[in-house]
KEMI-559847 format. One record per residue: residue in one letter; z, x negated, y negated of N, C-alpha, C in turn. Coordinates in steps of 0.1 Angstrom, whole numbers, plus 5000, padded with zeros to 4 digits. Layout:
N
AZXYZXYZXY...
//
This chain:
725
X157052972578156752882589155152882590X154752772593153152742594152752812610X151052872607151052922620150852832632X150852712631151452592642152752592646X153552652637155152652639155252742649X154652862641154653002649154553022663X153152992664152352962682153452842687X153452742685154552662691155952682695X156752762686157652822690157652922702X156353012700156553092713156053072727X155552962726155152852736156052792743X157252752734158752642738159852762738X159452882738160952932738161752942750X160852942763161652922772162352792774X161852712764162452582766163752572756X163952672749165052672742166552672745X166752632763167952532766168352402762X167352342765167152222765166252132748X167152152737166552132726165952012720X166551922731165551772730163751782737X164351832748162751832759161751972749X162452102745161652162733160952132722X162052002718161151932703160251862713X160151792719159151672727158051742728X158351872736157051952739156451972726X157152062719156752112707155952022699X156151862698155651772692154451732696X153951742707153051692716152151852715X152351952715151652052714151052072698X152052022691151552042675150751902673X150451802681149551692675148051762688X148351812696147051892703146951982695X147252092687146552152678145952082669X146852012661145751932649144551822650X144451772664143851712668142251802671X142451942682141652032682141152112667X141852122662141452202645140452092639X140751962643140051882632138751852641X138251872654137151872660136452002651X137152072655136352222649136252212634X136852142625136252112612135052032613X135551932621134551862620133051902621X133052002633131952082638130952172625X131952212615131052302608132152412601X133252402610133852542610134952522595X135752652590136252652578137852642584X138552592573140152552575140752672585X140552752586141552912588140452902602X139452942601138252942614138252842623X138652702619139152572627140152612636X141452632627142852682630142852822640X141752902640142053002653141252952656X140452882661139852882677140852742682X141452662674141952572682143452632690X144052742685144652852689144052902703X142552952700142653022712141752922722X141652812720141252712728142752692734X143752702727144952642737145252692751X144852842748145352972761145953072756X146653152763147653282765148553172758X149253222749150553162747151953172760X151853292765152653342771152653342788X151153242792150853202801151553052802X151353032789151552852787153152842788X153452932779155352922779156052942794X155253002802156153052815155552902826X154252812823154252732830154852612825X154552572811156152492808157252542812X157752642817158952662820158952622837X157952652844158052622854157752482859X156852402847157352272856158352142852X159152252843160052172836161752232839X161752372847162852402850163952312860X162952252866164052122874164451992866X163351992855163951852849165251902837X165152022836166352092828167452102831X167752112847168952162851169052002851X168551932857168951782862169951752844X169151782831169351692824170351792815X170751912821171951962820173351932820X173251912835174151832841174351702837X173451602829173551462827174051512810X174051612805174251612789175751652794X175951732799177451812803178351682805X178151592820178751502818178751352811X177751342800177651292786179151352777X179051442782179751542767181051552769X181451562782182751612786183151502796X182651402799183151332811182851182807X182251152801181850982799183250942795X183551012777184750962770186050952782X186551032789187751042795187250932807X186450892810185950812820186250692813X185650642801186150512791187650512793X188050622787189250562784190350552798X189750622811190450612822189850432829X188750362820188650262822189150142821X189550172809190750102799191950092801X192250222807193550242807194350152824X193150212831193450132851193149972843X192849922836192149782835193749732830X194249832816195849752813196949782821X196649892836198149892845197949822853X196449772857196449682866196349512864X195849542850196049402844197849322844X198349282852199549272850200249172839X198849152827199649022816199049132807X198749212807199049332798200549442799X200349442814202149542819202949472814X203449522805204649452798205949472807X206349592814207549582823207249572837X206049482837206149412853206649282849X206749172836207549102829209049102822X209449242825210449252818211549292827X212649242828213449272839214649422835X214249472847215449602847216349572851X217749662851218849652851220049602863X218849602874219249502883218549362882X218049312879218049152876216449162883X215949262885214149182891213549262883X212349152884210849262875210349392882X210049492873210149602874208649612881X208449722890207149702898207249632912X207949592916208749542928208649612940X207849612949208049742959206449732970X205649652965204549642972204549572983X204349662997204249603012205749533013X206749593009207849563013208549693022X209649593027210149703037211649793027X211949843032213349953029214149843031X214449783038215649653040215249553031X213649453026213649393015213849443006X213349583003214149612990215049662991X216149662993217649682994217949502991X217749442998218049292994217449302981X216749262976216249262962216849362948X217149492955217649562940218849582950X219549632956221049642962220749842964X221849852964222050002961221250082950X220250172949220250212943220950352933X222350322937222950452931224150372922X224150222928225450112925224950122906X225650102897225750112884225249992877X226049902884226249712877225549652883X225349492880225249432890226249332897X226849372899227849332903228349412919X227949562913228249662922227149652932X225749602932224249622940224249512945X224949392938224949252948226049262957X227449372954228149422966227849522977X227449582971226349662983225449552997X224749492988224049402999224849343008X225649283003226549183008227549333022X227849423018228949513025227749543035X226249583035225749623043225049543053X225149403052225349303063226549223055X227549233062228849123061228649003067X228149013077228048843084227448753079X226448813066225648703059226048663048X225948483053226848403040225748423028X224848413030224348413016224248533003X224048653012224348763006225948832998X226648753010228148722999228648652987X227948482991227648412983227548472967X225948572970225548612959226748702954X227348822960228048892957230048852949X229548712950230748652941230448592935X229348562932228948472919228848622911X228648732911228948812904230348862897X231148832914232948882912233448772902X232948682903233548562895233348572873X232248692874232148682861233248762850X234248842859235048912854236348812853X236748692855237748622859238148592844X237148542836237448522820237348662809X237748612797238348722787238148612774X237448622768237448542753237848352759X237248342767237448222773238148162780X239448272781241048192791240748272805X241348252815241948362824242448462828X242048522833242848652837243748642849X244948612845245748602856246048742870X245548852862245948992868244248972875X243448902876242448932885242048812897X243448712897243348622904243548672916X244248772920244648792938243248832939X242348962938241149012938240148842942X240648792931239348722936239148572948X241048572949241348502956241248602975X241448722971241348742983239748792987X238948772978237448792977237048652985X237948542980237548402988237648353000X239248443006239348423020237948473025X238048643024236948733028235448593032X235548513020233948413016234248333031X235348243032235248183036236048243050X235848363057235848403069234148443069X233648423062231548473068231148343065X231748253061231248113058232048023062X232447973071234347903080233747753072X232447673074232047573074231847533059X232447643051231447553038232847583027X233147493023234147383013234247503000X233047542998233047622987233847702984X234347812991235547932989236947832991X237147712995238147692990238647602983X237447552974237547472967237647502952X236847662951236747752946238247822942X238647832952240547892952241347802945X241047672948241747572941241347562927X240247572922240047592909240647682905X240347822907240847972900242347972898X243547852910244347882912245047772903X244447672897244947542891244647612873X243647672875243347712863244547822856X244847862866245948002859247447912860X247347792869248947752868248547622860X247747622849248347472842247547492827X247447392819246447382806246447252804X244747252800244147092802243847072788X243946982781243846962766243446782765X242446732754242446652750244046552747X243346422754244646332747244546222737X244246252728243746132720244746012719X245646032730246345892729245545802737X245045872745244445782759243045832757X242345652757241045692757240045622767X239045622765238145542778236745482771X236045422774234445382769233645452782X232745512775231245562783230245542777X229145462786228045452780227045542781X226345542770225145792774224145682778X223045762776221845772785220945612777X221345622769220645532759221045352755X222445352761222945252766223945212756X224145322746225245332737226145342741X227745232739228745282742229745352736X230745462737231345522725232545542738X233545602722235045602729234945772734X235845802745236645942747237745912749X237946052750239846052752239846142768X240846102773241046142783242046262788X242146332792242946462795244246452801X244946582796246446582796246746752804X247546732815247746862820249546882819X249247022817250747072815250747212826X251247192837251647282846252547362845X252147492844252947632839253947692854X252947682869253447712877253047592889X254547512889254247422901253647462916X254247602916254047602930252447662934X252247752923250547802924249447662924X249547572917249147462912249247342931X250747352931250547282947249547382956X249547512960248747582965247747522965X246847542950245547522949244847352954X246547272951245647052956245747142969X246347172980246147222994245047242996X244247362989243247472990241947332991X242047252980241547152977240847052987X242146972993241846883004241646953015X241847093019241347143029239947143030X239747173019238347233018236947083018X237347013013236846883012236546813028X237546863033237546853050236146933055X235347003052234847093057233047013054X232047043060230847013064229747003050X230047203048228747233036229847223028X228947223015229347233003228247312994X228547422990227447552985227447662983X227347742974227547862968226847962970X225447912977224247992984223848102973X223848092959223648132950221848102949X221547972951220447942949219147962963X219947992971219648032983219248212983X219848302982219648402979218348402971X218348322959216948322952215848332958X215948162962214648132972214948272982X215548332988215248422999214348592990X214948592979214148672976213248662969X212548512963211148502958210048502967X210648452980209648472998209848582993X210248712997209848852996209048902985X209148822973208148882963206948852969X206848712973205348702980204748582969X203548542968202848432962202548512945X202748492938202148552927200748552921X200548702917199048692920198748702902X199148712891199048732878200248682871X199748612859200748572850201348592848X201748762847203148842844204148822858X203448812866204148772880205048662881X204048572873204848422873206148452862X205748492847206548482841208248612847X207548642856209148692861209348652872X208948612881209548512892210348362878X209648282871210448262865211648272859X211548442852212748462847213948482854X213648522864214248552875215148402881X214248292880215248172885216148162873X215648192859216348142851217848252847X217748332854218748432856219448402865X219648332873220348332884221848292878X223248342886223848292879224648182889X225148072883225947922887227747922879X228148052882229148072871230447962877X229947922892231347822896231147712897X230047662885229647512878230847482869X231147552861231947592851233447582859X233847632868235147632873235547522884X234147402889234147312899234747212888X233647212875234147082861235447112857X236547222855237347292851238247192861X238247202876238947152884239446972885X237846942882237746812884238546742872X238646822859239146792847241246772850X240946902858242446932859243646812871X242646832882242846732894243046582888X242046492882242146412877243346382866X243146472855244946472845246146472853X245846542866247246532869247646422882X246846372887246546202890247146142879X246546092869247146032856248546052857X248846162854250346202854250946152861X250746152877251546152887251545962890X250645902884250345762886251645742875X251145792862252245742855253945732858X254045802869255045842875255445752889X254245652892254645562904254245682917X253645742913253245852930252245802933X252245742945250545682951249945772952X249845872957249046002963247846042947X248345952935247146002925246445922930X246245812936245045752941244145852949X244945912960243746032972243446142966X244246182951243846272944242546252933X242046132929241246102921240446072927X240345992940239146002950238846112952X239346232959239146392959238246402952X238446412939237546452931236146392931X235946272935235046162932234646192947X235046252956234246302970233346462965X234246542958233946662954232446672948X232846532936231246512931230246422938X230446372943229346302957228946412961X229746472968229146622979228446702972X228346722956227946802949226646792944X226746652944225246572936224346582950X225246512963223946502971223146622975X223946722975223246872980223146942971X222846932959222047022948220647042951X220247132944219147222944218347212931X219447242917218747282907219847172900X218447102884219246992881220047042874X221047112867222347202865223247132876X223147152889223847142893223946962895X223246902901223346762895224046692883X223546782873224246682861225746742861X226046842861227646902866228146722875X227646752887228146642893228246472892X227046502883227146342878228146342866X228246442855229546442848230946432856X231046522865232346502875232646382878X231546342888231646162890232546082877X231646092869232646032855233746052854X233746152852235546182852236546142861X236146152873236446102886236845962884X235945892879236145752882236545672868X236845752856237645692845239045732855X239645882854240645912858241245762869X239945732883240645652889240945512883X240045532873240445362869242145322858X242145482855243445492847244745492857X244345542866244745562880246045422887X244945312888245345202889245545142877X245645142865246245072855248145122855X247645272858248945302857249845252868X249045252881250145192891250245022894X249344972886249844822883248444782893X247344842898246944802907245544772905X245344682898244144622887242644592894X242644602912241944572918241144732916X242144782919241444932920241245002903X241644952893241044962883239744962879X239644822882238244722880237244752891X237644792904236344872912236145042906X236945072901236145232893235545202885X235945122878235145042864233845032869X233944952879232444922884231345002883X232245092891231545212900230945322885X231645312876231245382869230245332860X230545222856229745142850228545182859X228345142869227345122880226445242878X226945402878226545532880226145562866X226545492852225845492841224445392834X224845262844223145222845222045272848X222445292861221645372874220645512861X221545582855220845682846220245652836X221145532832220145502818218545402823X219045352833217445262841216645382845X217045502850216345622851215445682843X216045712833215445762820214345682816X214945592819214145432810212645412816X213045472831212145392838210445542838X210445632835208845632827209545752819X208445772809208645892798208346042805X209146112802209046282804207546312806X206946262798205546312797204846282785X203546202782203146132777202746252766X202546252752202046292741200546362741X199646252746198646292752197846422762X199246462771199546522780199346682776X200746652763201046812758199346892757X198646852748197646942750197047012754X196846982772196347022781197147072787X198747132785199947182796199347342793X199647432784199347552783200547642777X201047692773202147792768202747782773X203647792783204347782794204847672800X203847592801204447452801205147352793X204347392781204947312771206347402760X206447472765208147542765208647522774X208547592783209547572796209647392807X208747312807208447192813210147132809X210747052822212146982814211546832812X212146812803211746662795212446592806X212446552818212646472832211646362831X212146262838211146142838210846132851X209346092852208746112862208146222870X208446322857208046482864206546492867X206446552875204946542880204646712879X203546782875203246882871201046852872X200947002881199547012876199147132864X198947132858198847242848197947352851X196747282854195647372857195947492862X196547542870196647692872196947772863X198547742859198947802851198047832835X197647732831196847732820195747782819X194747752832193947922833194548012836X195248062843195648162837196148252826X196548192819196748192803195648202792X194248142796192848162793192448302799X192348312812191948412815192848512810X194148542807194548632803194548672788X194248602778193848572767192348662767X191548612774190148702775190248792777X191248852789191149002793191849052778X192849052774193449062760192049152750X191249032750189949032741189149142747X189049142759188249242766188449402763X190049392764190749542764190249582745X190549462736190549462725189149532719X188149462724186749522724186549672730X187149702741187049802745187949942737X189049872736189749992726188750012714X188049922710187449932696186449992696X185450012705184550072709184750212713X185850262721186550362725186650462713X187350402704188050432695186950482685X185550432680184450442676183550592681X183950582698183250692703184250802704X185450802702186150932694185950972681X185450862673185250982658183850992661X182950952665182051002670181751142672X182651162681182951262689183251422680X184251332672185351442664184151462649X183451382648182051402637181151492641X180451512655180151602657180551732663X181651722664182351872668182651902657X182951822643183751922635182351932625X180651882629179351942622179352022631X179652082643179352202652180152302649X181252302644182252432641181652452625X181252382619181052392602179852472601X178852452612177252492614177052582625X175952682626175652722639174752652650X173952602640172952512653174052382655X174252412668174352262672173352122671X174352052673173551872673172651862682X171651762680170851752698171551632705X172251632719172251502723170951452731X170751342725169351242729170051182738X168651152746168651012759167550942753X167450832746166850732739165450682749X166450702764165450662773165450512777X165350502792166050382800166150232793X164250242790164250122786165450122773X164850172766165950142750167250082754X167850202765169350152775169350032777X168450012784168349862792168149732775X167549762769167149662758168649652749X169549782749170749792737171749702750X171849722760172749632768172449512769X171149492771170749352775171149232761X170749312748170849212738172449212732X172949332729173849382724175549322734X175449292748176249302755176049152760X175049182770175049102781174848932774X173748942766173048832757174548762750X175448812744176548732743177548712746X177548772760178948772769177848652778X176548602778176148522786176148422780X176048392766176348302760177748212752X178548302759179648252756180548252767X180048322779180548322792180548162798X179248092798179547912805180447842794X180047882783181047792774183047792776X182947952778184747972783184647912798X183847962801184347872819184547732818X183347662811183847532807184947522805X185447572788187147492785188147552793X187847672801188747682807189147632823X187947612829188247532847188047392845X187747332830187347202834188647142830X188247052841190246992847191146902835X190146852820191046852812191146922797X190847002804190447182790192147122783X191847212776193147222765193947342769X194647332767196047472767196147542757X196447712757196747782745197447732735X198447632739199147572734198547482720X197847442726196547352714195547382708X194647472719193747592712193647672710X194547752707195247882702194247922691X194547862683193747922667192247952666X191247792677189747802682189647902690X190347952697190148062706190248182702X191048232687190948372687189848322676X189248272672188548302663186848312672X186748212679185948252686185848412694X186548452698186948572702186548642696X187348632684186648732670185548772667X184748642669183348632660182548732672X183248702688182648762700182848922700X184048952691183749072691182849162682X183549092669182749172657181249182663X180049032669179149042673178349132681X178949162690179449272700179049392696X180049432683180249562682179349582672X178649532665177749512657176349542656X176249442673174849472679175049632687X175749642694175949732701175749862688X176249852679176350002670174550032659X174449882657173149912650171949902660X171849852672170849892681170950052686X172050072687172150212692171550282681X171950252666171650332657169950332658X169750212661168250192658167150302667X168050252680166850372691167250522691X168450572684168450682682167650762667X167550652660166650702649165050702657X164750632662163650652669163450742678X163750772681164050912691164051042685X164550992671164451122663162951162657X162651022656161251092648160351102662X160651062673159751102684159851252688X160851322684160751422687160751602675X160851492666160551562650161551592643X162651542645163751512639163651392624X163951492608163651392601164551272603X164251182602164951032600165050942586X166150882587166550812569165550662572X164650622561164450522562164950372570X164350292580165450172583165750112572X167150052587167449942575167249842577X166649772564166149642562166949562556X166949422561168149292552168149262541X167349352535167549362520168249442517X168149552524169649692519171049622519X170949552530172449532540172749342529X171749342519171549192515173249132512X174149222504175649152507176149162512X176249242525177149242536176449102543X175549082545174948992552175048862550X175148832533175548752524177048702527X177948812527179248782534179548692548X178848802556179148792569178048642574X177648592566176848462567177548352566X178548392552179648252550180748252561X181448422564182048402574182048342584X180348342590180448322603180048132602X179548112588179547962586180847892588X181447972579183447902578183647882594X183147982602183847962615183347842622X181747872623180747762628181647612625X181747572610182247462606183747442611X184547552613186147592618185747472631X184747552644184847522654184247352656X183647342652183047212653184147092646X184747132637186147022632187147022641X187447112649188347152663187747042670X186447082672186346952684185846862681X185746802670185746672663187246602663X187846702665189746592669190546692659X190546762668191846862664193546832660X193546862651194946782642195946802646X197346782652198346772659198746892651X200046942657200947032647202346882636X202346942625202946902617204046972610X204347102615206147182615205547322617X206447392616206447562624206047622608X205047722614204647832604205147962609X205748052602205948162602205048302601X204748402611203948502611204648562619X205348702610205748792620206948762625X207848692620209148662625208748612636X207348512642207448422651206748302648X207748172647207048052646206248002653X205347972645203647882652203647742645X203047672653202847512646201647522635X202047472621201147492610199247462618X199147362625197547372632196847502631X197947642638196947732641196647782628X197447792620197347852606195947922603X195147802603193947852592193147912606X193047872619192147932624192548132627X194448142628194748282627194248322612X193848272602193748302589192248342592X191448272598190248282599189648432607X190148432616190148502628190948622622X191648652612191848772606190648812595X190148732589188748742579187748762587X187648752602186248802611186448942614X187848952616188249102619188249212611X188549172595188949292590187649242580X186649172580185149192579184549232591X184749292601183849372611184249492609X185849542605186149652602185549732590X185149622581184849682567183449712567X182649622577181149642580181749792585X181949812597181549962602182450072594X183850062582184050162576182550162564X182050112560180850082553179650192561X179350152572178450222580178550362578X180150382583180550542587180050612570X180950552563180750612549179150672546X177950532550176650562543176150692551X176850702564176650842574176850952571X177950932563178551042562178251152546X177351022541176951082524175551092528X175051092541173451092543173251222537X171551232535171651362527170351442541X170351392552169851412566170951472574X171851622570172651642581172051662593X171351702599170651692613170651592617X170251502612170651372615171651322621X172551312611173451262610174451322625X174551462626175151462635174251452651X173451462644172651412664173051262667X172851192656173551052658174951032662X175751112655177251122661177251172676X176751252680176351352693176351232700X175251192697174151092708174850942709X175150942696175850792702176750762709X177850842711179150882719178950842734X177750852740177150852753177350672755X176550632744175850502745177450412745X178050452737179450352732180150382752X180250452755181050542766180350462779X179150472782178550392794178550222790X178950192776178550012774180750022782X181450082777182750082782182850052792X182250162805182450192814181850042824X180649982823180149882827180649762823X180949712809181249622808182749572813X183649702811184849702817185049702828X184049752840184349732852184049612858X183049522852182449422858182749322852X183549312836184049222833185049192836X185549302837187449282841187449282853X186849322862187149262878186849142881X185249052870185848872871186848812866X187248862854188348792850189848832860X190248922866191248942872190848882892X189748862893189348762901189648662900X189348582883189448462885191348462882X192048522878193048522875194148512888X193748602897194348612914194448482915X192948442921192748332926193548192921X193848152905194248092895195548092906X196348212903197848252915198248212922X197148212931196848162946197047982945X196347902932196547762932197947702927X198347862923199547812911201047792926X201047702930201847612939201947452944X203147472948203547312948203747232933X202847172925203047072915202447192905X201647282910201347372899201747502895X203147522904204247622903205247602893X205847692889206747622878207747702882X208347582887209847632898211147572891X212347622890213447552882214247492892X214147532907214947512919213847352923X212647372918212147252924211947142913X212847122900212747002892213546842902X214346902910215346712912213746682921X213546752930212346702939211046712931X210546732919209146672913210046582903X210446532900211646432894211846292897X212346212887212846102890214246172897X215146242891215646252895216546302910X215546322918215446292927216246132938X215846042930216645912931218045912930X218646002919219945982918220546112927X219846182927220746262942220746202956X219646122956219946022968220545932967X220945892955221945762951223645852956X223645972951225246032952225046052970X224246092974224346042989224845922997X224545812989224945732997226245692985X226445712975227345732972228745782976X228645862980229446002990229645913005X228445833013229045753025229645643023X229245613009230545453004232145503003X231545602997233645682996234045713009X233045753018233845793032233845693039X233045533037233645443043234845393041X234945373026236245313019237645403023X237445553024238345593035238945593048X237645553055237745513069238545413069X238245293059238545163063240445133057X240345243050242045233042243445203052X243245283060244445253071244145103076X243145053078243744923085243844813074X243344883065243944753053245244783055
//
């Protein structure tokens, strides 16, 4: 060691905690020696004779070492504590960043989407009471669901709706490979009185009884001797055949027509199946994230309507045996085929969800061939030819419906969003705002990208990590961790971070809030590739700026350093990553030059995509796994450096820089995008809700439940007025 090494070392040794602020000093005292040595050459004096008086021009060595220590022992402890929690607290801080960002991000929580074993999304329980949640999941000790929607129902009995619910459950055990179970009819018949003692007013439980009870006393079969014309939606007319009943048990079967016209006598007509819904999507509250919506969704689409199925069952059965009994000269099939044709009036007018409508508009049909067979059979041609009518009438009425505007214009699709353009019902006249839902779907796409960046970066500052711990167990001197120093901080964030999250931040607000942005649906493929390009960029700048001020830092404090790098080192990576990011440049700009429809389904991953996105997912995988091959490239030329000191003060030191770009960008990016996402929530109602209970009312359809309304008061005049004819 040179005798500048010498004297300088025992100068800094009290500074030998602190092995960054030691070299600093140390460097700054060895350019004051050579600086003083070369006055004193200058002067006259000889190499060795220079060299000790510039020595003893410095002082006491051991004066100097104890007042560096003393006016540097506060800036020591301070930068103790900032290395300690550098070392041991940044990384778990990242990833505790990442980690609160995907439980609270709820289009990342996958089982706040995914429904548990009682029928709601899982996560359920916020600012609710002990009594709404009991309504919502039932019992929590009940097994089924069957058993948790009887719970509710046993722990308030007086409420029709919560029973309601609890037999649209009982009802699912009634079938076996498609027939009946005759051994579960008492149960569920005496489940019905029970219904219709907490419900006296509503037709349902015993109209219901009549079904279950007609169904186990008879069998309904095609007659292809007897047939009918119906015209579909399109104004086609085609033939059917009309139905044939064979009654196994007359007197179960008279029960059930009783159960029937009783029930028909009665006010409501409703299963309060759909009602329970609505009662507990009010308890979930307004949905504040996309995973929110897609399970309040699922949730409607779960609901079950199992005595749709056993009302058409009835209507089929009631009517065949009208036929029958006409064929037979019995007037009474006349009040028996009207029955039915009241049953579906009452059914259409007070529906909720269009399921239940089209049930009733099919019933109607049947209703009113049956009556028109009705009167052929009893010779009574007047009342033939007015079902005729009437049916004819109720099959214009739908096809002038349909006819009268398109589901939704072609034009349209683009702008709906994922969600819409799967789930939207091809209804005419549907009125739909997209906008919410569709940002949201943007915004959650970003956050996606956000987390994605952050894992990658994360993930970066653990082998970081694990590079210089496993040069610290291999070696005795430890690594130095550097602080590059504010500005450098401020300059690697400002360019590396902020510079293209600012430049690509107005441009996503654009396509995403402007009112006729596109949908993932359409820009799916422009969007990850952009994304892509945003990250690779990202992580790019972020890793070679860091590299840059940490090499600088090194030679500031006398740390050797490897030559930079220049764009001529890097000349074919750069060569590469030049066409790539051309391909993309050109990618994007032909997108919005008129982006080319889908033309059939591509396969990726056992999930079909429309051939469109193809080349831009093709693309957007060539950004990625060339940003990957840039930084395994990097690591490698690190790791063959022939500067171990280096090398691992760089691993050391960078760990810091990756760990605070985490910690900031993830707190303040993801709390706008989960801002803007709430708020999105907040708009996603009325026309920009996607409600399955609310299609007949954003609908044409709509018209024809008000048509079965006054349809339903024409039948109850034509009854009124029968006795005085």
């Amino acid at each position: 060691m040179a005798w500048d090494d010498q004297l300088v070392s025992r100068i800094t040794d009290r500074l030998a905690g602190d092995a960054e602020l030691r070299r600093e000093v140390a460097r700054e005292l060895r350019a004051h020696l050579e600086d003083s040595a070369r006055e004193f050459r200058q002067a006259g004096l000889g190499e060795q004779e220079a060299a000790d008086q510039a020595a003893k021009a410095l002082g006491d060595p051991r004066e100097l070492s104890e007042e560096l220590w003393r006016a540097n022992r506060g800036r020591m402890r301070f930068r103790a504590v900032v290395r300690w929690a550098a070392s041991l607290a940044l990384l778990p801080a990242a990833i505790a960043v990442i980690v609160g960002l995907a439980l609270s991000f709820h289009g990342l929580n996958v089982t706040s989407a995914v429904f548990s074993e009682d029928g709601l999304p899982k996560g359920v329980g916020r600012n609710l009471t002990e009594e709404q949640l009991y309504v919502l999941r039932g019992d929590p000790k009940a097994t089924t669901a069957e058993l948790r929607a009887k719970s509710i129902a046993d722990r308030w009995p007086d409420n029709p709706v919560y029973f309601g619910n609890y037999f649209a459950f009982a009802q699912l055990g009634f079938h076996e490979d498609g027939k009946p179970r005759p051994d579960r009819l008492d149960d569920l018949l005496a489940l019905a009185d029970q219904g219709e003692r907490v419900d006296p007013d509503n037709a349902f439980y015993n109209v219901l009884k009549a079904a279950l009870m007609c169904e186990v006393s008879s069998t309904v079969e095609d007659d292809t001797s007897l047939t009918h014309e119906v015209m579909d939606r399109t104004g086609k007319v085609t033939t059917r055949p009309f139905r044939k009943i064979t009654v196994t048990d007359p007197a179960m079967f008279n029960r059930g027509l009783e159960e029937f016209r009783r029930g028909l006598a009665k006010p409501l007509f409703t299963d309060r199946t759909l009602e329970m819904m609505d009662l507990r999507l009010a308890m979930l509250g307004t949905p504040r994230q996309l995973a929110d919506i897609v399970a309040t969704t699922a949730m409607e689409v779960s609901v079950l309507l199992p005595s749709l199925g056993e009302l058409r069952g009835l209507a089929k059965a009631v009517t065949a045996y009208a036929i029958d009994q006409a064929a037979r000269g019995d007037q009474s099939a006349v009040e028996l085929a009207c029955s039915v044709e009241l049953m579906a009036d009452r059914m259409g007018a007070s529906s909720k969800a269009l399921i239940e409508l089209l049930v009733a508009q099919a019933t109607r049909q049947t209703a009113l061939a049956g009556l028109e067979q009705v009167g052929k059979k009893l010779g009574d041609d007047a009342l033939a030819e007015d079902a005729f009518a009437r049916r004819r009438e109720q099959e214009e009425f739908t096809r002038d419906l349909l006819r009268k505007r398109r589901a939704i214009d072609s034009w349209q699709l683009p702008h709906a969003g994922m969600l819409w353009s799967v789930l939207m019902p091809s209804l005419p006249g549907y009125a739909v705002n997209f906008e919410p839902l569709r940002t949201m779907e943007s915004l959650t796409v970003l956050h996606v990208a956000l987390l994605e960046l952050l894992a990658t970066l994360v993930v970066l500052a653990g082998i970081f990590g694990l590079a210089a711990l496993w040069g610290m167990l291999r070696r005795a001197d430890r690594p130095i961790l550097l602080f590059v120093g504010w500005r450098r901080i401020g300059r690697i964030v400002l360019l590396s971070i902020v510079l293209p999250l600012a430049l690509y931040g107005p441009y996503a607000a654009w396509q995403v809030f402007e009112p006729r942005a596109y949908g993932l649906n359409y820009s799916l493929d422009r969007v990850l590739v952009e994304l892509a390009m945003l990250l690779c960029a990202v992580t790019a700048l972020l890793l070679g700026m860091s590299y840059r001020a940490i090499r600088q830092r090194c030679l500031e404090i006398g740390v050797e350093a490897p030559p930079p790098i220049t764009p001529r080192k890097r000349r074919l990576t750069l060569s590469a990553a030049g066409l790539v990011a051309l391909a993309c440049a050109i990618f994007i700009i032909y997108w919005w030059a008129g982006p080319s429809p889908s033309i059939g389904p591509f396969a990726l991953f056992g999930v079909e995509l429309p051939v469109q996105y193809t080349p831009g997912l093709v693309l957007a995988g060539v950004v990625l796994a060339m940003g990957a091959l840039w930084v395994l490239r990097e690591l490698i030329a690190l790791l063959r450096s022939r500067l171990p000191e280096f090398r691992r003060t760089f691993f050391r030191s960078a760990m810091p820089i990756l760990c605070s770009a985490i910690i900031v960008v993830g707190l303040a990016v993801g709390a706008l995008l989960s801002l803007g996402e709430t708020s999105a929530g907040r708009r996603a109602t009325g026309l920009g809700a996607m409600s399955f209970s609310a299609e007949i009312d954003r609908s044409d359809y709509r018209l024809l439940r008000e048509r079965f309304a006054a349809w339903g008061q024409e039948a109850q005049d034509r009854a009124a007025s029968q006795p005085a004819e």
